[in-house]
N, C-alpha and C positions, 0 to 999 in steps of 0.2 A: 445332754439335756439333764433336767435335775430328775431325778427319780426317784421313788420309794426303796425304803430296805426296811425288810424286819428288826425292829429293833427290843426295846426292854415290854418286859411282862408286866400289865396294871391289871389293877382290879376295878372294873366297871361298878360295885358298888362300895370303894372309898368313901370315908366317912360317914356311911349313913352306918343307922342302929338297927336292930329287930328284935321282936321279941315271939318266941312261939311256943305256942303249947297243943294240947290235944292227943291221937291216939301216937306212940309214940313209933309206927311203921312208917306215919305218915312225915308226921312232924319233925323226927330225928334226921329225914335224909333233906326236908327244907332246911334246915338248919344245919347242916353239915353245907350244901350249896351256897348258901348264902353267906356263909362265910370263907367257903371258898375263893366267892365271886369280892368278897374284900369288905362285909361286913362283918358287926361286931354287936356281940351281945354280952351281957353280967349274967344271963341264968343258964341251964339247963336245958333244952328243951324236950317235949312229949313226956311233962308230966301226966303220970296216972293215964287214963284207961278212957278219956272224956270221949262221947260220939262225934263231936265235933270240935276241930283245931281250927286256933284263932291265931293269926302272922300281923303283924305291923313292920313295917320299914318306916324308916323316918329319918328327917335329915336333907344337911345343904341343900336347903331350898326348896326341896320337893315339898308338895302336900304330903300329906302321911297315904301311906298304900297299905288295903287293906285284906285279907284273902281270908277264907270260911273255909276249910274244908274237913271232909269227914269221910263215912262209907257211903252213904247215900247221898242223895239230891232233891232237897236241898239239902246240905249238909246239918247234922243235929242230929235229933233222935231217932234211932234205926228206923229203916223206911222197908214196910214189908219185909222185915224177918234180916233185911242186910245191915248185920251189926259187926263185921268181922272180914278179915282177911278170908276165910273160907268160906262167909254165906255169899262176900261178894263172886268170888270163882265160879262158885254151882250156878248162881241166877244168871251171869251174864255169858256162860258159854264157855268159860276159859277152861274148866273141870272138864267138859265134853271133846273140846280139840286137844287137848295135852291128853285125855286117856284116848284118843283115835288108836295109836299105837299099841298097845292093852286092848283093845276091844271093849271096854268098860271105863266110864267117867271117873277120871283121878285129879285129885286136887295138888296144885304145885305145892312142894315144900318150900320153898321160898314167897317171899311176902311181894308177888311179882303185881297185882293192881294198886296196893300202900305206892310201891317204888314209881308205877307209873302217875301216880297221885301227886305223889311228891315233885316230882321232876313237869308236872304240867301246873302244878301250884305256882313252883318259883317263876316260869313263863309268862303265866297269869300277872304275877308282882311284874318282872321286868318288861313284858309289856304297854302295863301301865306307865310305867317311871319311862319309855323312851317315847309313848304321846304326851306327857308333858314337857317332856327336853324337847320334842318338837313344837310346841304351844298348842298345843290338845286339852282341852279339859280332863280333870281328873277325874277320872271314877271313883267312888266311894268304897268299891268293892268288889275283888272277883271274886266268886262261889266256884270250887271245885268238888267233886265227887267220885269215892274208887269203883260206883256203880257206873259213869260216863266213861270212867278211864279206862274199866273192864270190857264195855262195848267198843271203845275203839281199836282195843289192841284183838279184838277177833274180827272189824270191819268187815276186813279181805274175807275170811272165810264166810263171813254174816251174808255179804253182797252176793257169794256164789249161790247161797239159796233161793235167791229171787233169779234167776238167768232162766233164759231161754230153751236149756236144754241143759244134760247131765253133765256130771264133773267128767275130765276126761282121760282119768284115769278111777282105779277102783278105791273104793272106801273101806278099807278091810284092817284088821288089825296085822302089825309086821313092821318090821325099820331097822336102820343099825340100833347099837354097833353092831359091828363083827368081833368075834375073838379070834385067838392064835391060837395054834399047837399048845401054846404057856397058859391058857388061860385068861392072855391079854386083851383087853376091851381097846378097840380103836376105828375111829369113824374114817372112812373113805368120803374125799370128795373129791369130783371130775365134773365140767363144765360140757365136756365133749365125745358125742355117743361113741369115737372113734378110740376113745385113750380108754374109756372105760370098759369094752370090747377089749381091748387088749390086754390090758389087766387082766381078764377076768383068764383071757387064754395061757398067759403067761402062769399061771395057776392051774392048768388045764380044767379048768371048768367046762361042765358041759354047755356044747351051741345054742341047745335048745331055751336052758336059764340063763345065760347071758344075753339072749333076744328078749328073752319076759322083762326081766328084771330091770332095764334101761329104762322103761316106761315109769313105772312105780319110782324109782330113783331121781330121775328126771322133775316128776310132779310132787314128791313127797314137799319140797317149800310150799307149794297150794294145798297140798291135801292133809299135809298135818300124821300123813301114815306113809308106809312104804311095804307090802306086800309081796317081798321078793319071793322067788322059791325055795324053797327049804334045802337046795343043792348047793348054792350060794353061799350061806351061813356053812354047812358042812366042809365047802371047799376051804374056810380059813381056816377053820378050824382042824383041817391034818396039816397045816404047816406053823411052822416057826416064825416069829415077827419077823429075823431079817427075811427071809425070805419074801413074804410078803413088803418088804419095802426093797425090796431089789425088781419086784415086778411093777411096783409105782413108781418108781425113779425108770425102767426100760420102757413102761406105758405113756408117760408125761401125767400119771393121775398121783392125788397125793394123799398120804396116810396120817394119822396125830392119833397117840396112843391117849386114853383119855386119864386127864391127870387127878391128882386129889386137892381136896380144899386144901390139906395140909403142905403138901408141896405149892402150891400156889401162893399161902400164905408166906412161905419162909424167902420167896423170892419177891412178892409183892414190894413196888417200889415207892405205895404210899401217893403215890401221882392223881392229880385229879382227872376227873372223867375228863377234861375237853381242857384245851389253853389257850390263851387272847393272847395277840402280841401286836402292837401298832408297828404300824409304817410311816416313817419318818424321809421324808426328802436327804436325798447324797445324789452325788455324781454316780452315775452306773451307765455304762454303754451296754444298746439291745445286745442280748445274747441270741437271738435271732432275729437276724432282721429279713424281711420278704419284700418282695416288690409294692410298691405301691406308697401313699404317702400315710402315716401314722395317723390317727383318727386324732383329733384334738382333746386335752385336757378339760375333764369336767367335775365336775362337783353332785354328782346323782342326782336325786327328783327331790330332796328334800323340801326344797321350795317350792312342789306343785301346787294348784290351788285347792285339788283335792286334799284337808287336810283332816287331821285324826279326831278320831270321836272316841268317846268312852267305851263301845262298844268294838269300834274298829279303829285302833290305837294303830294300826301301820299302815293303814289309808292313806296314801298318797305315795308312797314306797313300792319299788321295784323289786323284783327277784329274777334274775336269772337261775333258773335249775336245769343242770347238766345230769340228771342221776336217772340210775336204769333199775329194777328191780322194786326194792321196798326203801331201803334207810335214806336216800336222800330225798326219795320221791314226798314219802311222808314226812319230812323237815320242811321242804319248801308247802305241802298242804295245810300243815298246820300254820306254816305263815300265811297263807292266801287266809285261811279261817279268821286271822285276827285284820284283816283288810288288805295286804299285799295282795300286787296285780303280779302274780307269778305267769312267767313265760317259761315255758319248758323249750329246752335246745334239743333237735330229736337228728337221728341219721336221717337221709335223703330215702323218702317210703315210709315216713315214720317211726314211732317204737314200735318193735316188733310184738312186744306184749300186749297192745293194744289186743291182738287178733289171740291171746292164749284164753281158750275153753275155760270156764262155760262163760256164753254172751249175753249180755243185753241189749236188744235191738242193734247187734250185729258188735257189740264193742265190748270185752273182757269185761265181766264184772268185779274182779277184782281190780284191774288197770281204775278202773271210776272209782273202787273207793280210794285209791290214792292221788286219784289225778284230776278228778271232775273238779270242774270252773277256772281249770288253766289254760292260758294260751298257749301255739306250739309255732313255733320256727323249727322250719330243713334247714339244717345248717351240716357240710359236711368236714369237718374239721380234718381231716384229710387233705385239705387240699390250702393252699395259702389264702386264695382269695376269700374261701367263706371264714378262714381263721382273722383276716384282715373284719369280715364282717361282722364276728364273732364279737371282735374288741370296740366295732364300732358300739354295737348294743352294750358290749360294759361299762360304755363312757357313760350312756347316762343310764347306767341302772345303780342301785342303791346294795344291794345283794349278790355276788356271783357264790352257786354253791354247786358243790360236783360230788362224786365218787368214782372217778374213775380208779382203774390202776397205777400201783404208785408209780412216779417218774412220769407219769404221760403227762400231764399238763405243763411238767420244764419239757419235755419232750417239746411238745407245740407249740412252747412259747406263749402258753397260758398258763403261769403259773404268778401268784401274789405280786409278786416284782413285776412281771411283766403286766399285765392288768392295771397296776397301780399306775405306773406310770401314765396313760388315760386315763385315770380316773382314781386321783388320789384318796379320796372320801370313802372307798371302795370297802365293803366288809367282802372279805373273802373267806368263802367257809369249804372246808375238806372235812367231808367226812367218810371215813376208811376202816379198813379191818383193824390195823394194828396200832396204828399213828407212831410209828415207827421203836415202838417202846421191848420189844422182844425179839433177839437175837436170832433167836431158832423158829420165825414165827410160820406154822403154814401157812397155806392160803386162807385167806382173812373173810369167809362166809361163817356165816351164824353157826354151824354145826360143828364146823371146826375151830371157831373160838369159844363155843360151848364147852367142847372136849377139852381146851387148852387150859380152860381157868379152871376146872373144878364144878362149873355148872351143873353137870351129869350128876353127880354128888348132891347141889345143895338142891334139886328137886325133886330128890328122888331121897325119902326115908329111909332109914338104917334097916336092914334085912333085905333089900331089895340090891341088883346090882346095878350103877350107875349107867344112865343114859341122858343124853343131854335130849331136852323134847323134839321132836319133830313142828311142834308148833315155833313159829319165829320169831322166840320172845325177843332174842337179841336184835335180830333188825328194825324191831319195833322200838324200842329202848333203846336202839339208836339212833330212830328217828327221832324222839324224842329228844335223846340229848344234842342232835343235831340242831334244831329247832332252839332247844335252851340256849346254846352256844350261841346261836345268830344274834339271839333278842340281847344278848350281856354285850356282845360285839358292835351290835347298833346304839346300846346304852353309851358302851364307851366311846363312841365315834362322838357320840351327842354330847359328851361331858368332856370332851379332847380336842374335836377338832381334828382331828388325825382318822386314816382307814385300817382299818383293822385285818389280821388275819386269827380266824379261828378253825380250831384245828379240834374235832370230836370223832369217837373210834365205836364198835363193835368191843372190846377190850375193855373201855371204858362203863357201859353198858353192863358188862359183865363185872366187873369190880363194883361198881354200885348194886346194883341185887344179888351179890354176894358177898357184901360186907358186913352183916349181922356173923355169916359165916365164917366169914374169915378172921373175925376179932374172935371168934370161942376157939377157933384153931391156934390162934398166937396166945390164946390163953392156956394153952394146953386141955381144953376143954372138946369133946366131941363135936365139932363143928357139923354133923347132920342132922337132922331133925327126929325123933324117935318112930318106931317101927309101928306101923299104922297112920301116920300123921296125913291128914286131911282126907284118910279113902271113906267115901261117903258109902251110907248103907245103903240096902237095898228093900223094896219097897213088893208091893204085889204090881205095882204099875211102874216102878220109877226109880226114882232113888233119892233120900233125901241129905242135907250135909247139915250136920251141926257146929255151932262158933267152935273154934280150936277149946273155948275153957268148959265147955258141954260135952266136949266129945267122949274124954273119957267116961264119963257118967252115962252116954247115951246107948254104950254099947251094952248095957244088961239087959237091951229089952230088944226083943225080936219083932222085928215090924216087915217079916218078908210076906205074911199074910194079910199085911193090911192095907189100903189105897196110902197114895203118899198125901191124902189130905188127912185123912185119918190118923198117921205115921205119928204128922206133927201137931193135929191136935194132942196125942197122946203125949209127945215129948215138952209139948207147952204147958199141959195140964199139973207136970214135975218141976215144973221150973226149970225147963229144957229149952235152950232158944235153938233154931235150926228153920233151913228152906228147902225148898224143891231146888235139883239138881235140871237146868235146864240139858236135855238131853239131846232137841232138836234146835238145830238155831233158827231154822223157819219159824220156829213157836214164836221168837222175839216180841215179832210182830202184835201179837194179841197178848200180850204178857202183862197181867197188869201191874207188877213189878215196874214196869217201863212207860208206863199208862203215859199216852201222847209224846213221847220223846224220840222216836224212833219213824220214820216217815221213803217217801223215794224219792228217785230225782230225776229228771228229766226222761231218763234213758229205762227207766222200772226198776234199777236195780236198788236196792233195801239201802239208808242211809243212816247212819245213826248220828247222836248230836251234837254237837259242840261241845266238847269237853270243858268249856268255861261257860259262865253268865258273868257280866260285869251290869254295875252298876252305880 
């Protein structure tokens, strides 16, 4: 029978123009995407230092698409004190979960709600451009903000303060890495209390902290800290790195020494975050074939009569999501938010995460902020017939996106080839740790591809030693680019005719917010950020953060005696721009930073808003 093969690499935005300007954290990486994605421009872009950045695409045939964006919302002139990479961090919480581990609110050294700005921007654009290749009216405009962008990417944590009951492990300060006998910085990660028990004996740790410590280990992706015992930390440090990876290689648990912007830079291979590749009809016999008769050839929902509006440009469109954790889950939410009818594929019982502490009316409040208003199919892919079933829902869905383990979907015979074949129109999207780009790659979770690229480094200011956060920037910026990837994949489906596979990483993610970094390292330039950068002062009640270009100035004056409303009258009264350091993220709620944008949802748990407005 004719089937799909992956074949040559396009660019979904072929022949159109852009043009963009504005602050240049935000601007520089839409502009880097978008000509990734196969556009072209004659300027420059993120001239100068403007509040608000203004994108045009244009071109074959499209209306012109229009996008706003800046630090606040609506985008333009600082909105309550948020004029900056760093007043955004302090206001929307991200300062408070990245210092959980410190005990005290720290500001990322990397420009991490700019990067999620930018990467929800270009979505914003290709969203639009794939409701009009669907016959959708054009929107005028999407409006983005690095204040919307900074509440989504702490959601998960946000949502846990509205739950039913307490976090279910402690909130305390503590985390990797660990060191070596050497002095060596290097993160441990283990999936399974059994291999990481072992480990710890294999080092003769004592029983008692290897009982503690699993819990804290375990939940530090939710809680943003990790609290081990102090026996722990001691126990690497009398041994030597091999040693310690002779007890991960006999545990099945795995170690990654943490590397430098500069070693990262010399091997960087220049690759884009995510790759599109069409599926073209050839001859291919199943490579597994199962009992039963093959589901029929379709062509997805494009023609429903649900169809797209300016608002919800992927209205009428399917998603199948296979993803467990955070990066794919929030790929396919952010497409449900732009009108996709996402169905999540779950094991037989459901997602186990559904039930992880703390609840909402009996259902994780963190599972809701990534999962609420999807549907759920048991599907047990384990077995042929629900795999037979599996394929039948791919005929006519528009979307299939996963994260599994690599090899498992050619394993089952779900993999782009096989998929296609039902359902040639197909965008198939993987998104994964590595996307197959590093040799020596470990296991491909946020903390250890933080370690690998240099991360620990680019958030963490010069005088301090590297640690990659405990907050999950990278899974989050992966979802994101997961989500990017779809929406360029459905572009190109609409401008081809042909189904696509797209393929976005954790790696990825990580080369994108740390690419300011990594060009001062190929420049022979210090590629960290200088010694003090973004630690916000302290207050008699709080703590307040000033813009990165106030900071140095703002440190001559001592404001531990003063309320933090006072702090920053005093530093405005100088010509000091600066804000409150949101400390509690339950405060959200009444925040008037946030005044009406932030709300619940069914279940009580705290939601915050749509990262776009179109109009």
């Amino acid at each position: 029978m004719a089937s799909p093969a992956t074949t040559q690499t396009v660019g979904p935005l072929d022949t159109l123009r852009f043009d963009a300007s504005g602050p240049p954290q935000i601007a520089g990486v839409v502009a880097d995407h978008l000509r990734l994605l196969g556009a072209r421009t004659e300027g420059a872009a993120g001239h100068g230092d403007a509040a608000a950045g203004h994108i045009a695409l244009t071109g074959d045939g499209f209306a012109p698409a229009h996008a706003v964006t800046g630090w606040g919302s609506p985008a333009g002139e600082p909105v309550n004190g948020l004029a900056d990479e760093a007043t955004v961090q302090a206001a929307t919480g991200v300062m408070a979960v990245h210092g959980r581990r410190d005990g005290v609110p720290r500001g990322l050294a990397a420009d991490y709600t700019a990067t999620a700005t930018a990467v929800l921007t270009v979505q914003g654009l290709l969203a639009g451009l794939v409701g009009q290749a669907r016959g959708g009216t054009a929107s005028r405009q999407v409006t983005t903000g690095a204040d919307r962008a900074g509440l989504l990417t702490v959601s998960q944590y946000f949502a846990a303060t509205g739950a039913d009951e307490g976090e279910a492990a402690e909130l305390a300060p503590g985390g990797p890495p660990f060191t070596s006998a050497e002095g060596l910085l290097f993160e441990l990660e283990t999936l399974d209390p059994g291999d990481w028990a072992a480990f710890w004996r294999a080092l003769k740790a004592p029983a008692d902290a290897i009982r503690a410590g699993w819990r804290p280990f375990q939940f530090r992706y939710a809680t943003a800290c990790a609290p081990f015992p102090a026996a722990l930390h001691a126990v690497t440090r009398a041994h030597p790195l091999e040693r310690i990876r002779r007890a991960a290689a006999h545990s099945g648990a795995e170690v990654c020494v943490l590397r430098t912007l500069a070693e990262r830079a010399a091997e960087h291979d220049g690759a884009a975050p995510w790759s599109l590749r069409l599926l073209e009809p050839r001859l291919l016999e199943p490579r597994h074939p199962e009992p039963g008769p093959e589901p029929e050839p379709a062509r997805g929902s494009a023609d429903r009569t649900s169809g797209p509006t300016p608002a919800r440009p992927l209205a009428g469109l399917t998603v199948l999501e296979a993803g467990r954790r955070i990066q794919a889950p929030l790929a396919a939410h952010l497409l449900g938010l732009l009108g996709a009818d996402v169905i999540r594929i779950e094991p037989p019982g459901g997602d186990p995460l559904r039930g992880m502490p703390p609840a909402c009316s009996g259902i994780s409040a963190r599972w809701l902020a990534l999962n609420r208003g999807k549907q759920a199919v048991e599907i047990d892919i384990k077995t042929a017939a629900d795999r037979r079933r599996l394929r039948e829902m791919a005929a006519g869905a528009d979307v299939f996106l996963h994260n599994w383990a690599p090899g498992k979907a050619s394993e089952l015979g779900l993999d782009a080839d096989d998929l296609a074949r039902v359902n040639p129109a197909l965008v198939y999207a993987y998104t994964s740790g590595w996307a197959d780009r590093l040799d020596d790659a470990p296991m491909g979770t946020d903390f250890m591809v933080q370690a690998r690229t240099g991360v620990g480094e680019a958030v963490r200011p010069q005088g301090e030693p590297p640690a990659p956060s405990l907050m999950t920037l990278l899974d989050v910026l992966g979802g994101l680019h997961g989500a990017e990837a779809v929406l360029a994949g459905l572009l190109l489906r609409a401008r081809t005719g042909h189904g696509v596979r797209v393929d976005s990483s954790l790696l990825g993610a990580a080369d994108t917010l740390t690419a300011p970094a990594l060009r001062r390292a190929a420049r022979g330039e210090h590629p960290r950020r200088p010694a003090g950068f973004r630690h916000p002062q302290r207050t008699a009640d709080g703590w307040i953060a000033p813009t990165d270009a106030c900071a140095a100035a703002a440190t001559a004056y001592d404001l531990r005696e003063l309320s933090t409303e006072d702090a920053l009258s005093q530093l405005r009264s100088h010509g000091l721009a600066a804000t409150a350091v949101t400390t509690d993220l339950a405060a959200l709620h009444h925040d008037p930073r946030f005044a009406g944008s932030i709300s619940r949802d069914a279940h009580g748990a705290p939601a915050v808003p749509d990262p776009w407005s179109f109009r």
